[in-house]
C-alpha positions as CSV (number, residue, x, y, z in Angstrom):
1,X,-24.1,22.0,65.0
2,X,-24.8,22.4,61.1
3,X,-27.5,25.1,60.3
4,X,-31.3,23.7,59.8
5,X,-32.1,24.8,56.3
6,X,-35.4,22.5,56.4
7,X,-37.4,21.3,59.3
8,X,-40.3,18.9,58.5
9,X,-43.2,18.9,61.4
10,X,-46.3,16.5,61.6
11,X,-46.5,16.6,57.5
12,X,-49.4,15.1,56.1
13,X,-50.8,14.3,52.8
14,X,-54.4,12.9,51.6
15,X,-55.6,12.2,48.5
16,X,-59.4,12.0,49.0
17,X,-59.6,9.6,51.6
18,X,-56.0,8.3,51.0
19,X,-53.8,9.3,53.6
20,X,-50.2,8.7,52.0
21,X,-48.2,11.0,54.3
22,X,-49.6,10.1,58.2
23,X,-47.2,12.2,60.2
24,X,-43.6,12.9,59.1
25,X,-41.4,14.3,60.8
26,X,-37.5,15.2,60.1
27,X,-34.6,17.7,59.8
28,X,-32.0,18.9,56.7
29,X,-29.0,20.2,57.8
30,X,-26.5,22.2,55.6
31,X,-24.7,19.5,53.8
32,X,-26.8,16.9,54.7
33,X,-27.4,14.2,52.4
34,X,-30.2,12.0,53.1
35,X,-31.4,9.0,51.4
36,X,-35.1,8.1,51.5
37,X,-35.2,4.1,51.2
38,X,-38.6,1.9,51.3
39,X,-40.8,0.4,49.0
40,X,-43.1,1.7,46.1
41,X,-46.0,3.2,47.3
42,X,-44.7,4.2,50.7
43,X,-44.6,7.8,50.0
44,X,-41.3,8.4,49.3
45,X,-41.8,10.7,46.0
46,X,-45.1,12.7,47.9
47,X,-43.0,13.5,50.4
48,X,-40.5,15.3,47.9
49,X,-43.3,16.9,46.0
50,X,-44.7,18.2,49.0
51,X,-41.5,19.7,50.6
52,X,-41.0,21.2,46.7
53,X,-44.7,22.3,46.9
54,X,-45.8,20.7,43.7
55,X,-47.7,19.0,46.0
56,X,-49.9,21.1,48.3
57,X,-49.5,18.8,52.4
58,X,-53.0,18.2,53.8
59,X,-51.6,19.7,57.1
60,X,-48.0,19.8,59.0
61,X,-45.5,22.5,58.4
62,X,-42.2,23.1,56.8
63,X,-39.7,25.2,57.9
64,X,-37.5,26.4,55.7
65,X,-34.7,28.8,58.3
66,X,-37.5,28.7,60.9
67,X,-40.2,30.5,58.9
68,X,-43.4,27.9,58.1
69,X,-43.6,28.2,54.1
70,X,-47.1,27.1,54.7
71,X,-48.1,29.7,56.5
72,X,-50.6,32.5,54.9
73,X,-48.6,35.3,53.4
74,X,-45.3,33.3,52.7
75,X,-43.3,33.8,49.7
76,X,-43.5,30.6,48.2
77,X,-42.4,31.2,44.5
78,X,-39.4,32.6,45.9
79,X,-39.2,29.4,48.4
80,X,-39.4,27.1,46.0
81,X,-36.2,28.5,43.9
82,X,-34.4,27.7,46.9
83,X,-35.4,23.8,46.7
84,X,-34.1,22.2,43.0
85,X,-35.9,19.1,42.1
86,X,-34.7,16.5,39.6
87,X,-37.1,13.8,38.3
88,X,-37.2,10.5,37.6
89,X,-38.0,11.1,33.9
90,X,-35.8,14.0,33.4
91,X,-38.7,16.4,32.3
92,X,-36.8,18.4,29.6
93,X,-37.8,20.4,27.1
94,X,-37.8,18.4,23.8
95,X,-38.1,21.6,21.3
96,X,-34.8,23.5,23.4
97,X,-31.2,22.6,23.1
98,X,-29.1,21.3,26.1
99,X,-28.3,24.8,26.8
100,X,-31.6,26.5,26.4
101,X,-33.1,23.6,28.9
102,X,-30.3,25.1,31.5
103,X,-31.2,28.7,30.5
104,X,-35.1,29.0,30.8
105,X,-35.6,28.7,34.0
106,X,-32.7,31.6,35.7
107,X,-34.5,33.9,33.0
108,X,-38.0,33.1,33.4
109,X,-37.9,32.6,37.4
110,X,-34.9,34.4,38.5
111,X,-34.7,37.4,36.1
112,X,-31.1,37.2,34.9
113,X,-30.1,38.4,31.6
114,X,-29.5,35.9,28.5
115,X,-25.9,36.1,28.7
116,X,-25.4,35.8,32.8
117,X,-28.0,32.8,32.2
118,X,-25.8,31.3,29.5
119,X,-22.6,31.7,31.8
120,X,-24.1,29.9,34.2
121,X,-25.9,27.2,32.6
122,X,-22.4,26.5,30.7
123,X,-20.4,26.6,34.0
124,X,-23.0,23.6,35.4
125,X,-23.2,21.7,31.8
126,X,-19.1,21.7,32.2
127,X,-19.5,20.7,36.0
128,X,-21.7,17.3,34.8
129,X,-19.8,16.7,31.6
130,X,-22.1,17.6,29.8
131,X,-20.3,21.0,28.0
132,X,-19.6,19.1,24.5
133,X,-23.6,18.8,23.8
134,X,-24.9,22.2,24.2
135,X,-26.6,22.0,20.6
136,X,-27.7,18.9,21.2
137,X,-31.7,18.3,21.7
138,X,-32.9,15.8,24.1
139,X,-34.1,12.9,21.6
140,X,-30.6,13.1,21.0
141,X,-28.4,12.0,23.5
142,X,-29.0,9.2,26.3
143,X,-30.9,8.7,29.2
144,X,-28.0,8.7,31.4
145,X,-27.0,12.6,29.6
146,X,-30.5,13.3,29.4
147,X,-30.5,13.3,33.2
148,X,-26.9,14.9,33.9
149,X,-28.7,17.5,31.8
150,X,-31.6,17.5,34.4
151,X,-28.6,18.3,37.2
152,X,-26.9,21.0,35.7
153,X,-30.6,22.7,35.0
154,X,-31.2,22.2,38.6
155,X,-27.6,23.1,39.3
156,X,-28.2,26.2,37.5
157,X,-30.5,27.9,39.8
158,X,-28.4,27.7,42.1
159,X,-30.6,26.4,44.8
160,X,-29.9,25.7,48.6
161,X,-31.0,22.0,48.7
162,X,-31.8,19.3,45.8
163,X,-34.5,17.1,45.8
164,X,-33.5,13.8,43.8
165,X,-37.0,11.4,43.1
166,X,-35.3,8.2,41.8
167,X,-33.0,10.1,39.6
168,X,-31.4,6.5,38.6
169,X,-35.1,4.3,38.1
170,X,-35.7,5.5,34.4
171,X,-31.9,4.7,33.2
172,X,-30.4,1.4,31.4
173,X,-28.4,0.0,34.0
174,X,-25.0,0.6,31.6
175,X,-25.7,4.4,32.9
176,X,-26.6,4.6,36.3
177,X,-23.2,4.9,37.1
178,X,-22.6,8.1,35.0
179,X,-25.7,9.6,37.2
180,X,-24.3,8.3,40.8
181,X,-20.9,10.1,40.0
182,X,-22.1,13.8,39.6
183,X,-24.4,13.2,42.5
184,X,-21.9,11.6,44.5
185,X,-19.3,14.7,43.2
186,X,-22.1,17.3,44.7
187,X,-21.9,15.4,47.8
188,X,-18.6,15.8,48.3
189,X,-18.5,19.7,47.5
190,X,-21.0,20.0,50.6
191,X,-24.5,20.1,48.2
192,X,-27.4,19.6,50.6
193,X,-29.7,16.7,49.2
194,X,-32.8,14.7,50.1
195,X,-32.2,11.5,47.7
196,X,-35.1,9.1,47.4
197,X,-33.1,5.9,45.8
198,X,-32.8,2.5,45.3
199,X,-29.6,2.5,44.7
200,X,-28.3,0.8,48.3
201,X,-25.0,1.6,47.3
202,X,-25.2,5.4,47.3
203,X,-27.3,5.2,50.4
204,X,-24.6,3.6,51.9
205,X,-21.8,5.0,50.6
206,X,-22.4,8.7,49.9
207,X,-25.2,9.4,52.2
208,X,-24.9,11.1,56.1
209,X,-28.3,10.1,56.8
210,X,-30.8,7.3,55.8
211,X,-34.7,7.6,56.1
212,X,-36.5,4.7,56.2
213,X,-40.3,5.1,55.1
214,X,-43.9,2.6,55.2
215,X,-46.8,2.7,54.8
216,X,-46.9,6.8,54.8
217,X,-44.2,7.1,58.1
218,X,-40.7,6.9,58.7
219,X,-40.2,3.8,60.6
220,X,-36.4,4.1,61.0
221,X,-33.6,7.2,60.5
222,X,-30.1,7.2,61.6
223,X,-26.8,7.2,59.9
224,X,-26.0,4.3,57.1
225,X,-24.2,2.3,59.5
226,X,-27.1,2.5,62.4
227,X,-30.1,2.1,59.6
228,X,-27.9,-0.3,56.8
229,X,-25.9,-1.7,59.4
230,X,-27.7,-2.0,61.9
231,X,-31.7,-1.6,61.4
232,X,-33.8,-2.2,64.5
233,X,-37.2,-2.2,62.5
234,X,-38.5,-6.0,61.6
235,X,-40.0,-4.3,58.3
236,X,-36.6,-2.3,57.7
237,X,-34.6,-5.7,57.8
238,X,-37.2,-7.6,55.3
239,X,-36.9,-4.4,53.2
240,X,-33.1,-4.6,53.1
241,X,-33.2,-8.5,52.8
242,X,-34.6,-8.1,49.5
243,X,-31.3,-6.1,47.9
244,X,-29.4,-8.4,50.3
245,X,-30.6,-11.5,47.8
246,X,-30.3,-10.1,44.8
């Protein structure tokens, strides 16, 4: 059995009276990567924001190795530099280089010294192909780099899992492929990853588990094939009818 890293319990989310997350419930296992499918609205990016506590859940727990990060007294600065996030509209800094962008946050958060911070933010630029724009400034290269860029910053701090929110949504279509490759290249070095996605082909494809979300629950998980292949939720088979027709 692969180590838990994370362990999602009863999560829930309100915003006033909005309930958007009514009781999730699910499990990350070292090398895991899962792909959260459904349609706008049905909680897919809370659920991210919540596990990377930029979000604070309504009630629920996660575990993170056993220990409830919710709980009074927990460490969660130090959590959350465990649990990388990459958005859906790259969230750089515009005034910082490439490299600075990849720096700021080992230095800042995780202490290191410029130079071990350059090193390493280098070494994850290269890993993205991303080396040759170092000096570069965000309004000056594409979307598609733009969000490589986002990666190797993430990269960079080396955390334990990745949290992906529609990493693809925000691209011209000409360079959502680019994206797809490093993530699918992680993948395949063992990176642990929680992908919300529309992309149907990287669920399928590169993906060990699929969740299924509505309406503020997970209707359906399995492997690709049982979920994709196989879905035994009326709602997951419209959901999937629609990619199905286009």
């Amino acid at each position: 059995m692969s180590e838990k890293i994370l362990e999602i319990r009863h999560l829930q989310k309100s915003f006033g009276s909005n309930l958007v997350l009514k009781d999730i419930d699910f499990t990350v296992s070292k090398g895991d990567v899962t792909a959260i499918i459904g349609a706008s609205g049905s909680g897919k990016s809370t659920l991210l924001r919540c596990i990377n506590l930029l979000e604070t859940p309504s009630g629920g727990e996660i575990l993170y190795h056993g220990k409830n990060i919710l709980a009074s007294g927990t460490n969660q600065p130090e959590y959350r530099s465990h649990v990388g996030m990459v958005f859906q509209s790259f969230n750089l800094f515009n005034n910082m280089t490439v490299l600075e962008n990849c720096m700021i946050g080992q230095v800042k958060v995780l202490k290191k010294k410029k130079d071990e911070a350059e090193k390493n933010a280098l070494k994850y630029l290269e890993r993205v192909g991303m080396a040759p724009y170092v000096n570069a400034r965000p309004r000056q290269i594409s979307g598609g780099q733009k969000q490589r860029v986002a990666i190797a910053r993430a990269l960079s701090m080396e955390p334990e899992v990745l949290l992906f929110d529609e990493p693809t949504s925000a691209l011209d279509p000409e360079m959502v492929g680019e994206v797809l490759d490093v993530m699918q290249a992680l993948a395949r070095d063992g990176m642990t990853m929680l992908v919300v996605t529309h992309e149907m082909g990287f669920a399928r494809d590169v993906s060990s588990r699929v969740v299924f979300m509505s309406q503020g629950v997970i209707r359906e998980e399995g492997t690709p094939e049982e979920v994709l292949g196989d879905p035994q939720e009326q709602e997951t088979i419209d959901f999937l009818a629609r990619f199905r027709n286009t």
